[in-house]
LOVEX-408117 format. One line per field, with one value per residue: x negated, y negated, z negated of N, C-alpha, C in turn; residue in one letter; residue number from 1. Coordinates in steps of 0.05 Angstrom, whole numbers, plus 5000, padded with zeros to 4 digits. Layout:
REM LOVEX-408117
n.x <- c(X_...)
n.y <- c(Y_...)
n.z <- c(Z_...)
ca.x <- c(X_...)
ca.y <- c(Y_...)
ca.z <- c(Z_...)
c.x <- c(X_...)
c.y <- c(Y_...)
c.z <- c(Z_...)
aa <- c(a_...)
i <- c(NUM_...)
REM end
This chain:
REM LOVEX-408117
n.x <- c(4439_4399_4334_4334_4388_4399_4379_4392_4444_4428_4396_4440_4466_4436_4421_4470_4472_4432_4459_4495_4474_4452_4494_4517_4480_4479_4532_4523_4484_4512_4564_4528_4498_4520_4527_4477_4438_4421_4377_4352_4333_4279_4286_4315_4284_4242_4286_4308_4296_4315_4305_4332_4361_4389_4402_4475_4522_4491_4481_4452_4457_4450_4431_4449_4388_4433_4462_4497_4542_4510_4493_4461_4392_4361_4296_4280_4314_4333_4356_4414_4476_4519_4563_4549_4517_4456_4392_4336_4370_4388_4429_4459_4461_4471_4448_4393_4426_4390_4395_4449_4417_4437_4472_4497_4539_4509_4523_4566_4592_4632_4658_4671_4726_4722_4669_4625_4596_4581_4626_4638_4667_4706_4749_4754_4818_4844_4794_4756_4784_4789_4826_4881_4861_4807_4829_4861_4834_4803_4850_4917_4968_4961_4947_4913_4923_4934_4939_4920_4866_4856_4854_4915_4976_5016_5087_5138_5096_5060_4997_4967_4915_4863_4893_4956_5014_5087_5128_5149_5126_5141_5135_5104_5086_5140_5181_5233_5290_5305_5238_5230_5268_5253_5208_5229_5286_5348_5319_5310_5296_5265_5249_5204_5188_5190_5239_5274_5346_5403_5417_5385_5310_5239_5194_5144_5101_5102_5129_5185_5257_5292_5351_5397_5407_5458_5465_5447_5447_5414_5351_5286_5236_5229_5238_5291_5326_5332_5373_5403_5376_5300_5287_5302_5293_5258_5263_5258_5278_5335_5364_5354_5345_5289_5256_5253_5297_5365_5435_5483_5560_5574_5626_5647_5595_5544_5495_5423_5407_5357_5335_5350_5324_5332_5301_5269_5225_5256_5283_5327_5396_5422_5378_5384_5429_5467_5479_5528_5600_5616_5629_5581_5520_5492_5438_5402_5360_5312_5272_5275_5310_5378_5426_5483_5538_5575_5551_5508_5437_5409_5371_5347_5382_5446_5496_5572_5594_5623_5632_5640_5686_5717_5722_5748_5798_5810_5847_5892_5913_5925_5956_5998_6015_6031_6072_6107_6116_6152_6184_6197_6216)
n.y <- c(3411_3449_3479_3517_3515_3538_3597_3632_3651_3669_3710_3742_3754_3779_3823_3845_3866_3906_3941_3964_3986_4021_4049_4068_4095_4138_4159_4181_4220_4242_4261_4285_4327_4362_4418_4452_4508_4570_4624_4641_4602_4579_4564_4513_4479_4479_4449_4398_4339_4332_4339_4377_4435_4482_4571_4572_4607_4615_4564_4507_4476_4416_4376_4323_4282_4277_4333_4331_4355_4327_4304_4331_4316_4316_4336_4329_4283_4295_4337_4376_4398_4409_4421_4372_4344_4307_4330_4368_4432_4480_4513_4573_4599_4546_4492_4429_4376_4344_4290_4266_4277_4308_4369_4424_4474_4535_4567_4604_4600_4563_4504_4518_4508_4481_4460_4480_4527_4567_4597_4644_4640_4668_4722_4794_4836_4847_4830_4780_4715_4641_4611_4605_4593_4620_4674_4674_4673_4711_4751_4737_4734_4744_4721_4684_4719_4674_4693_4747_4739_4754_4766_4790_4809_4773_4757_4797_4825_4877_4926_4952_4995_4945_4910_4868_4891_4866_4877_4931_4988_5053_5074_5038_4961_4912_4854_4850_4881_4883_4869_4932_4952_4932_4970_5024_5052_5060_5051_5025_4974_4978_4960_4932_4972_5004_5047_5119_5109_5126_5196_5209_5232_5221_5235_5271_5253_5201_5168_5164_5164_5211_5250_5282_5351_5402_5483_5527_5488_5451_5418_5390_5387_5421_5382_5363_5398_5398_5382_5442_5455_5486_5531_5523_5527_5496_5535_5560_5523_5514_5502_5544_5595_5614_5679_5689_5667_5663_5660_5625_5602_5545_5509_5500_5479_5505_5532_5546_5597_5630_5700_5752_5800_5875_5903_5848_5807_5795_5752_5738_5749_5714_5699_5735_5726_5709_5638_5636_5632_5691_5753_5770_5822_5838_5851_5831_5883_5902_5877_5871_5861_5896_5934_5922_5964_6006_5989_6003_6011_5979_5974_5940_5910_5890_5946_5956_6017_6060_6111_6136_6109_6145_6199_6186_6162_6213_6264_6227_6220_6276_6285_6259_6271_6321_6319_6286_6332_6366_6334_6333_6380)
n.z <- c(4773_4713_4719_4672_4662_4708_4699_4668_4692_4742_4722_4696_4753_4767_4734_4745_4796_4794_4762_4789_4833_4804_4799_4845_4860_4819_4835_4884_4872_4839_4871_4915_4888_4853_4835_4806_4820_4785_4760_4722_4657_4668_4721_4716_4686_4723_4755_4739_4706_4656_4584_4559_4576_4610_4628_4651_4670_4716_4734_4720_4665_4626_4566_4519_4479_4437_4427_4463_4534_4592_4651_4694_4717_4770_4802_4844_4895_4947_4965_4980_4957_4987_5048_5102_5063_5054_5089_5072_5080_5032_5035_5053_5121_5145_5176_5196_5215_5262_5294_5261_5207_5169_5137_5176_5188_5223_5296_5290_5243_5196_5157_5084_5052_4995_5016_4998_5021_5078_5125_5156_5227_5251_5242_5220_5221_5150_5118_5088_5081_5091_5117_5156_5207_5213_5220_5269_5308_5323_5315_5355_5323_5270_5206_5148_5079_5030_4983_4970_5002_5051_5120_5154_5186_5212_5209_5223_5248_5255_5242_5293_5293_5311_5318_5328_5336_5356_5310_5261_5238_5224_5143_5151_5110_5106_5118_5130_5157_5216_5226_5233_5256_5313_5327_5310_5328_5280_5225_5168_5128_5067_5001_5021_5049_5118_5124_5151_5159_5127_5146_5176_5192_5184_5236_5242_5249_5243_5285_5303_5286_5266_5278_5216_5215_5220_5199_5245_5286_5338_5337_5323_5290_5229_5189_5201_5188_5124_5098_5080_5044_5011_5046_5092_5171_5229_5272_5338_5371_5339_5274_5216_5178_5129_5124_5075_5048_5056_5090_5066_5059_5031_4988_5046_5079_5104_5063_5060_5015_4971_4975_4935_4908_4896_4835_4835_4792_4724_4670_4644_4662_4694_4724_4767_4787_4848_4882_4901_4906_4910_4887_4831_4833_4809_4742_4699_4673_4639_4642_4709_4762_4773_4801_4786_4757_4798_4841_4888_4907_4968_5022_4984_4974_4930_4945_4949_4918_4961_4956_4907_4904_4940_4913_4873_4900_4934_4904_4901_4946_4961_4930_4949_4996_4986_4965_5008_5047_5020_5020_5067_5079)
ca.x <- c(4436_4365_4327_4343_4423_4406_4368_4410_4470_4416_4391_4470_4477_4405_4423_4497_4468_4414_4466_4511_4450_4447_4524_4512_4456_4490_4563_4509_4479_4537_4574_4512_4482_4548_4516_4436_4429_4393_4370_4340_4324_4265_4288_4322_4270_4229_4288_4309_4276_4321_4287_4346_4369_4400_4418_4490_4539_4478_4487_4437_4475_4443_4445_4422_4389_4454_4467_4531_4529_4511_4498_4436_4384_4342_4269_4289_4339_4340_4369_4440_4481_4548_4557_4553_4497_4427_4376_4342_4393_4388_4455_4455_4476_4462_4423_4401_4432_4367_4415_4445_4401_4461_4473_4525_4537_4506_4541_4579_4596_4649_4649_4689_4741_4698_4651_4596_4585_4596_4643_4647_4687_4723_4751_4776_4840_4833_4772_4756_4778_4793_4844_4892_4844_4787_4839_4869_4801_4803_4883_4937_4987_4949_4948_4906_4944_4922_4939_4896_4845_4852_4868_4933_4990_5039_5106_5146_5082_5046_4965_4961_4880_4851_4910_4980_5040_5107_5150_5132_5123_5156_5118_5080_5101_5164_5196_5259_5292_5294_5209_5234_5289_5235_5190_5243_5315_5358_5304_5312_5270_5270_5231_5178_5173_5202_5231_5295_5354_5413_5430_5360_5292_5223_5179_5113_5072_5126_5143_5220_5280_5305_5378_5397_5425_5466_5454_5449_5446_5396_5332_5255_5225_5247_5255_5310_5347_5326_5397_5400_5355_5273_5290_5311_5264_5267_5257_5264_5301_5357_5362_5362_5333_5265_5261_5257_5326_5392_5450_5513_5574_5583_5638_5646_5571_5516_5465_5397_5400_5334_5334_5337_5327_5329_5262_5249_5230_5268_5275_5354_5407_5424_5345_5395_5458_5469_5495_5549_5623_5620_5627_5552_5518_5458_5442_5371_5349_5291_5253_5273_5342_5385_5447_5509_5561_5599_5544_5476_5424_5414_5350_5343_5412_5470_5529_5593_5588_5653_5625_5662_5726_5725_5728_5776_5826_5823_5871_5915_5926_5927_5989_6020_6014_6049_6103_6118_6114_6163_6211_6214_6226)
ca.y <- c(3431_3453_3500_3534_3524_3562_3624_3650_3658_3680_3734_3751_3773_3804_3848_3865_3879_3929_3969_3970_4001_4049_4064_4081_4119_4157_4164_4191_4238_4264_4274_4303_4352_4371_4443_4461_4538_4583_4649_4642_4584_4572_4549_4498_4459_4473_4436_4373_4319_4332_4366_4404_4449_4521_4567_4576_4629_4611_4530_4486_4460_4398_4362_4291_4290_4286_4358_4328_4356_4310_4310_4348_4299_4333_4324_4323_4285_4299_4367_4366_4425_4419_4429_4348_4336_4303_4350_4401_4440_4495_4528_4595_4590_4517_4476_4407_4360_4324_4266_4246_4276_4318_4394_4432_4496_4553_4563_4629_4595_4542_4500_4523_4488_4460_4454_4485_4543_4568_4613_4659_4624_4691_4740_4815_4839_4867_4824_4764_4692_4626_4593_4619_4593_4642_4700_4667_4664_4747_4769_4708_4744_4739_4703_4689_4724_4664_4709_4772_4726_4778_4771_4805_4804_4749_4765_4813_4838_4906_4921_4974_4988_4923_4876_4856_4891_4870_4899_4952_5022_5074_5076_5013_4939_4892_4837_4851_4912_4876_4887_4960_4956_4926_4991_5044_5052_5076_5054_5003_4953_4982_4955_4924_4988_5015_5084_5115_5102_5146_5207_5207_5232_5213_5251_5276_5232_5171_5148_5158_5168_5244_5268_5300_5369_5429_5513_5537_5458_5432_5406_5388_5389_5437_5360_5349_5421_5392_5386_5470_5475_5484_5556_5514_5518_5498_5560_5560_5499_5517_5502_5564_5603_5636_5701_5698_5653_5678_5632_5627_5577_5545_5491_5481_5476_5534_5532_5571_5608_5644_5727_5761_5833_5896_5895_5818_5811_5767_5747_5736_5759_5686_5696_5756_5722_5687_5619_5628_5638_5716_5772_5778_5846_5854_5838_5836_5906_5920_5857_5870_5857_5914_5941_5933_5992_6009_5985_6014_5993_5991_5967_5919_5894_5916_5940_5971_6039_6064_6143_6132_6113_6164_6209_6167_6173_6237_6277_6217_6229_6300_6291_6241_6292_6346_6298_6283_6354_6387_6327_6349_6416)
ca.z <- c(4751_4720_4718_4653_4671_4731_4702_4657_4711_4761_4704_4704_4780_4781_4719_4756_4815_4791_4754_4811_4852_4789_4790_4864_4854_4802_4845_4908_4863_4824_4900_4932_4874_4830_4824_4807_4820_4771_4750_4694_4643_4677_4743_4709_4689_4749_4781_4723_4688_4632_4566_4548_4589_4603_4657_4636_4696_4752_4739_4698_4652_4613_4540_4516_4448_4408_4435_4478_4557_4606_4684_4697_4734_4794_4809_4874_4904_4979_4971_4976_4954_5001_5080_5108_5054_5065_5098_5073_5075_5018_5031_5070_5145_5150_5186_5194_5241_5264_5301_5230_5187_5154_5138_5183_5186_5252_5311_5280_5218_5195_5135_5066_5043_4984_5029_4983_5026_5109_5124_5187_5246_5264_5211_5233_5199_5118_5109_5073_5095_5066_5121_5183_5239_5220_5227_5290_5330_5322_5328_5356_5316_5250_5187_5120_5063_5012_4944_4973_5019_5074_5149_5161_5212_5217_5196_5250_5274_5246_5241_5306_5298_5302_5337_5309_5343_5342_5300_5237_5243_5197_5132_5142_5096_5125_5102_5135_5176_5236_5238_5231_5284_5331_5338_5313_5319_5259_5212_5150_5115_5033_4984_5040_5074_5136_5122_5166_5155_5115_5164_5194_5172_5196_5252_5231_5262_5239_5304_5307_5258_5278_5254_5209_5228_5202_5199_5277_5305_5352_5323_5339_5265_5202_5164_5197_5173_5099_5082_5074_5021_5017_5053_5129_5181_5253_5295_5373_5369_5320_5247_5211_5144_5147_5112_5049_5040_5066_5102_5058_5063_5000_5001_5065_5084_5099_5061_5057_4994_4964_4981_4907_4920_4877_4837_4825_4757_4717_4643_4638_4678_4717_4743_4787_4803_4871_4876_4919_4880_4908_4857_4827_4845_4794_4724_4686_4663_4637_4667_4733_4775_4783_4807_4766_4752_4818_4863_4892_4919_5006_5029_4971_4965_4929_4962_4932_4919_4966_4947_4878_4907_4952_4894_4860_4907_4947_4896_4904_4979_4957_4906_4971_5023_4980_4960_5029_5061_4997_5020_5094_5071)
c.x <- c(4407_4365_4335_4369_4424_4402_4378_4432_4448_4407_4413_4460_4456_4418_4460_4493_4446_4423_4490_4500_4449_4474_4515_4501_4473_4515_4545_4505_4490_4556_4548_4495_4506_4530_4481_4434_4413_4395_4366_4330_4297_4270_4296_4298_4246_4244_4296_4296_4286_4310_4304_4373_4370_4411_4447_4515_4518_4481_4472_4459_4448_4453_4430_4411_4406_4471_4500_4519_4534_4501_4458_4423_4351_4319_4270_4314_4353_4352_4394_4453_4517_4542_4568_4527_4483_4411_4351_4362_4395_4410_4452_4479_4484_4441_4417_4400_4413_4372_4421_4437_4422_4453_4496_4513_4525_4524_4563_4593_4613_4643_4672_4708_4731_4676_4617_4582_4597_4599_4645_4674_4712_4720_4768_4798_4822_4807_4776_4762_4793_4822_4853_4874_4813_4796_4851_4850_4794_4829_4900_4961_4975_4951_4925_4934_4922_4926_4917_4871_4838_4860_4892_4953_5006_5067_5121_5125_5067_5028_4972_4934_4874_4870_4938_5003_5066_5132_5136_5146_5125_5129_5106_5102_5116_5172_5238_5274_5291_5266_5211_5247_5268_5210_5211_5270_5323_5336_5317_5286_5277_5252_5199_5173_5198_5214_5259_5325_5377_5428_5410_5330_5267_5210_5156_5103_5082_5128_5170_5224_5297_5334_5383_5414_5430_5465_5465_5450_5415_5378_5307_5246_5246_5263_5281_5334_5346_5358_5410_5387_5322_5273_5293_5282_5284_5260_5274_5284_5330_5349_5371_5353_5316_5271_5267_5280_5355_5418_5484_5535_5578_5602_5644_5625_5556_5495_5442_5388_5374_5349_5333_5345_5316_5306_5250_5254_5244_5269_5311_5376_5425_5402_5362_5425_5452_5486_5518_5578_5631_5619_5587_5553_5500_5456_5414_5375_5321_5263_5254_5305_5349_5410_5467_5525_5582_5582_5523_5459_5416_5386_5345_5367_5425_5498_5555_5597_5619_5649_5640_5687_5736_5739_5750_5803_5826_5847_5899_5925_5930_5961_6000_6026_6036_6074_6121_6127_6143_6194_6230_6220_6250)
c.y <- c(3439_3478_3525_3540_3541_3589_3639_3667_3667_3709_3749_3769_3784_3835_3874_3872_3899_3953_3969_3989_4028_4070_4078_4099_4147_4183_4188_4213_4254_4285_4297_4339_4353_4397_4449_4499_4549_4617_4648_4608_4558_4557_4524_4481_4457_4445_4408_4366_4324_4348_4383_4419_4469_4530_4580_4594_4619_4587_4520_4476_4440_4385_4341_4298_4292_4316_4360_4333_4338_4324_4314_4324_4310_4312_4320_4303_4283_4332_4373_4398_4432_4411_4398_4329_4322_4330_4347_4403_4475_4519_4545_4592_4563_4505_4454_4389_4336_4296_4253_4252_4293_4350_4411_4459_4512_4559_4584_4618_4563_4534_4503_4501_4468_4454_4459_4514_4544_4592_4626_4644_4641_4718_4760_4820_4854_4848_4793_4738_4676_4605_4609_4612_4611_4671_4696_4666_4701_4757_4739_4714_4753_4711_4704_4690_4703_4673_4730_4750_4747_4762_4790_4796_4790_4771_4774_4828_4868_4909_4953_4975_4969_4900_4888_4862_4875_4893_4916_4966_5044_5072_5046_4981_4916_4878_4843_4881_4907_4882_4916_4966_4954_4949_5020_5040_5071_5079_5026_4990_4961_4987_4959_4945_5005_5045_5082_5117_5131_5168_5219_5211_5224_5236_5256_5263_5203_5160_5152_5170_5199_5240_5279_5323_5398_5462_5508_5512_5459_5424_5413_5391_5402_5411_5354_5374_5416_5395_5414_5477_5478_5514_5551_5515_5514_5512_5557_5542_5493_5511_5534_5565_5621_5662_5703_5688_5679_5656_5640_5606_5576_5512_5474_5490_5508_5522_5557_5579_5628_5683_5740_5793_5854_5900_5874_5821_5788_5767_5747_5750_5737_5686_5721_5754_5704_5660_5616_5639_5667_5723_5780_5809_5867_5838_5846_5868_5917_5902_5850_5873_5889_5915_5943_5963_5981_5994_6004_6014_6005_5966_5932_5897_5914_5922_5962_6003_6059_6092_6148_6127_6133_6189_6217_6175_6195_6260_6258_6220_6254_6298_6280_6263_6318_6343_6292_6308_6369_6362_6331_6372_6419)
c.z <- c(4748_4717_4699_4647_4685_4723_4696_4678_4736_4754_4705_4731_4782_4765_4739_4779_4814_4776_4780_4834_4831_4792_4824_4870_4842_4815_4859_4894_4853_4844_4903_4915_4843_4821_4824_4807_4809_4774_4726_4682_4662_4703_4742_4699_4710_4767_4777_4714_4657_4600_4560_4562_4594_4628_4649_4674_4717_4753_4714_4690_4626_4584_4533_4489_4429_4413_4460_4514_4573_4634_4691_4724_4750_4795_4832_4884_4931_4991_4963_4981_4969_5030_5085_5087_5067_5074_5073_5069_5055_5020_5059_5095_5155_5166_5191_5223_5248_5276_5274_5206_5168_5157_5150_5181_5212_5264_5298_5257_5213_5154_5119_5057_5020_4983_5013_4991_5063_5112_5148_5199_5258_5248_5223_5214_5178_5118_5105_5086_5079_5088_5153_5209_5235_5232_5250_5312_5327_5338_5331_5337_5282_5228_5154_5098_5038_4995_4955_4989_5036_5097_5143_5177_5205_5212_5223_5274_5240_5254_5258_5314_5295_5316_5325_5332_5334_5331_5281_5241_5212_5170_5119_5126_5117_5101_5114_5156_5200_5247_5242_5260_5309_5345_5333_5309_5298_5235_5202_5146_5084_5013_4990_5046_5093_5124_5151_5151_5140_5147_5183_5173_5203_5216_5232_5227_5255_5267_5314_5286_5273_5270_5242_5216_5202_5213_5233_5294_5312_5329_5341_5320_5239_5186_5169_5188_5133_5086_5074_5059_5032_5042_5081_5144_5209_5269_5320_5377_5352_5287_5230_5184_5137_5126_5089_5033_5068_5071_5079_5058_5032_5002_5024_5085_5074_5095_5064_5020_4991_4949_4940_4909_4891_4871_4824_4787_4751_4681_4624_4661_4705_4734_4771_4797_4831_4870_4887_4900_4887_4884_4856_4826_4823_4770_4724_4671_4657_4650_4690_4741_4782_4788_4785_4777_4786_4850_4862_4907_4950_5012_5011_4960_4958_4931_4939_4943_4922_4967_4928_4889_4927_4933_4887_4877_4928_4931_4898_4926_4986_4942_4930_4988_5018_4973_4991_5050_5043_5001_5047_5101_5056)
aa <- c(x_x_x_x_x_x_x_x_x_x_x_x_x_x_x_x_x_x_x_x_x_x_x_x_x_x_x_x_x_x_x_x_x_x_x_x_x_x_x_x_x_x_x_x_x_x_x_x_x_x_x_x_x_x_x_x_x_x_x_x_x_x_x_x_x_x_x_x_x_x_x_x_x_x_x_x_x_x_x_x_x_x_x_x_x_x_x_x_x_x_x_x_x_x_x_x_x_x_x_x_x_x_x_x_x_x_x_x_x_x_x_x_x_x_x_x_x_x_x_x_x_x_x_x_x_x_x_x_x_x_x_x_x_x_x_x_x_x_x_x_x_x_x_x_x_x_x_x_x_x_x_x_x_x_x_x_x_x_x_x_x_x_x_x_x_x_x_x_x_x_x_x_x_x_x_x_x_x_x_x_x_x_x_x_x_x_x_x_x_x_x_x_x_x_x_x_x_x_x_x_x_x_x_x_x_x_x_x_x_x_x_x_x_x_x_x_x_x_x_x_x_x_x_x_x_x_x_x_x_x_x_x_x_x_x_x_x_x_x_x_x_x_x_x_x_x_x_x_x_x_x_x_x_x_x_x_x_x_x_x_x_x_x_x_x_x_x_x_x_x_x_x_x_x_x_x_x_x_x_x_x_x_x_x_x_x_x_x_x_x_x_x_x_x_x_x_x_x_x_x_x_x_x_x_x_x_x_x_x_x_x_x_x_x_x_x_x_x_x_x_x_x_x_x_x_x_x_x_x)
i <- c(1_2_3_4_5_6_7_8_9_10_11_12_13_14_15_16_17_18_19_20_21_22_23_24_25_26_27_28_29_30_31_32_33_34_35_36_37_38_39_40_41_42_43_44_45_46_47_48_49_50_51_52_53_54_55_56_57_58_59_60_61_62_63_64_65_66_67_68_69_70_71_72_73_74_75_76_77_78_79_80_81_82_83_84_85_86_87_88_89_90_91_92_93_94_95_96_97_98_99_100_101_102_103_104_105_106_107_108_109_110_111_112_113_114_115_116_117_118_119_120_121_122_123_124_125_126_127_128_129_130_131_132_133_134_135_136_137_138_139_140_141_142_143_144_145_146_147_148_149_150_151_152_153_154_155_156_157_158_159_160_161_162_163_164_165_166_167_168_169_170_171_172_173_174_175_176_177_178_179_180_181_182_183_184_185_186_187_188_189_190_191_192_193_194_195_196_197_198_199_200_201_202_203_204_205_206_207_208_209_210_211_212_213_214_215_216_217_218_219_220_221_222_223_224_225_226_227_228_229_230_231_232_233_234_235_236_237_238_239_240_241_242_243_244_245_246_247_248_249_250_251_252_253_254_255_256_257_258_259_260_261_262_263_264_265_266_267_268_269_270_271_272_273_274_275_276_277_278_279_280_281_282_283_284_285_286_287_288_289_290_291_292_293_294_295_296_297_298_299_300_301_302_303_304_305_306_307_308_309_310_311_312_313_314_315_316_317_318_319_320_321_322_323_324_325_326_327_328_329)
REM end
């Protein structure tokens, strides 16, 4: 074959092997420098060859002359903008691995999932992380919540200070009542949070489910006399009804009814009835509660006025007496 058979087909593999060096080039560069970091306009062409260019959210963005965007092309290209890059290493908490010449991350620091930044190796609860082994290298009983990007506790455990009990504590979020059962008895799981359960109210401080109790029962906190009305308190261990209520049975059940004493102002005459199905004592007068007809008033209450029937019937036991004397005569 001659010479001029040969060149052509030699011209061939030169030209496909010098864009194959370009496609590589290109691939290398597109991998290694995807993002150019700006501030302002200006840094952008400090850091491309390209003439038209912009800093568009903090990222050169590039255009060819027919205004269409293309791939922004660095004056540099030994500065590689993800963690495994070429050295320098530009990216904060990096450093370069002088063995293969690469960018890892410092000893404290792990690399991001899209590896374009390094991420703390150990994440306390409530604070930011991108995968369960940063929050696992803190609490064993921990997990990344991937919708919030928090540390938080593994499922059946509860955030006590900075470490992951099991079990959830009155108040705090559950998936099931079991986490509830696990730290208090007679407590549910309802609508993801612990409360206690029907029959039972919480402590103060939420760490147990109390009982509920009735007038003159046993108790350690007023909440659990709640079923008497706002008027219950727990005094000297009994459920009772502090002053200003009064204990009445009303079907059944004593409650703590509210004191309405000769005096209170009122506007109608229901603002001066009691709720209990007794005979009412007092009507509105004048703004203020008073004594109906046939009562009168005794240190603020009003009682039935048995002076009037004395009255009333002493001539009747007068006419009896003379009736009975005029028949044993």
């Amino acid at each position: 074959m001659k010479f001029y058979q040969i060149f052509p087909l030699f011209f061939l593999c030169w030209t496909i092997t010098l864009i194959n060096a370009d496609m590589a080039n290109v691939i290398t560069y597109h991998r290694d420098l995807v993002d150019i970091p700006c501030e302002h306009e200006a840094d952008c062409h400090k850091q491309v060859t390209d003439e038209f260019t912009i800093c568009h959210k903090k990222q050169c963005t590039c255009y060819d002359k027919s205004g269409q965007e293309s791939l922004c092309k660095p004056k540099i290209f030994t500065s590689a903008n993800f963690v495994g890059g070429s050295c320098p290493c530009p990216i904060n908490d990096t450093v370069c691995d002088q063995t293969r010449g690469v960018c890892i991350c410092t000893e404290k620091f792990t690399e991001s999932v899209d590896k374009k930044s390094c991420v703390p190796k150990v994440v306390r609860l409530n604070e930011k992380c991108e995968n369960n082994g940063q929050c696992l290298k803190f609490e064993l009983n921990s997990e990344c919540d991937l919708n919030a990007k928090i540390c938080v506790c593994q499922q059946n455990f509860t955030q006590i200070d900075d470490s992951c009990q099991k079990g959830a504590t009155l108040g705090t979020r559950c998936r099931a009542s079991a986490e509830c059962l696990e730290r208090t008895p007679n407590s549910v799981c309802l609508e993801h949070k612990c409360i206690c359960e029907i029959g039972f109210v919480a402590r103060k401080n939420q760490t147990e489910c109390l009982p509920e109790t009735q007038y003159g029962m046993s108790c350690s906190e007023s909440g659990q006399c709640h079923r008497l009305g706002s008027g219950a308190i727990c005094d000297n261990g009994l459920c009772v009804c502090d002053a200003a209520h009064q204990n009445i049975t009303l079907g059944g059940s004593t409650i703590c009814e509210k004191r309405i004493s000769v005096g209170d102002t009122c506007k109608e005459h229901q603002q001066c009835f009691h709720s209990h199905p007794l005979e009412q004592t007092m009507e509105c007068i004048g703004g203020h509660c008073q004594c109906i007809e046939g009562f009168s008033d005794k240190n603020g209450q009003c009682e039935k006025n048995y002076a009037n029937i004395g009255k009333i019937a002493s001539p009747i036991l007068l006419l009896i007496c003379m009736i009975v004397h005029k028949i044993l005569n």
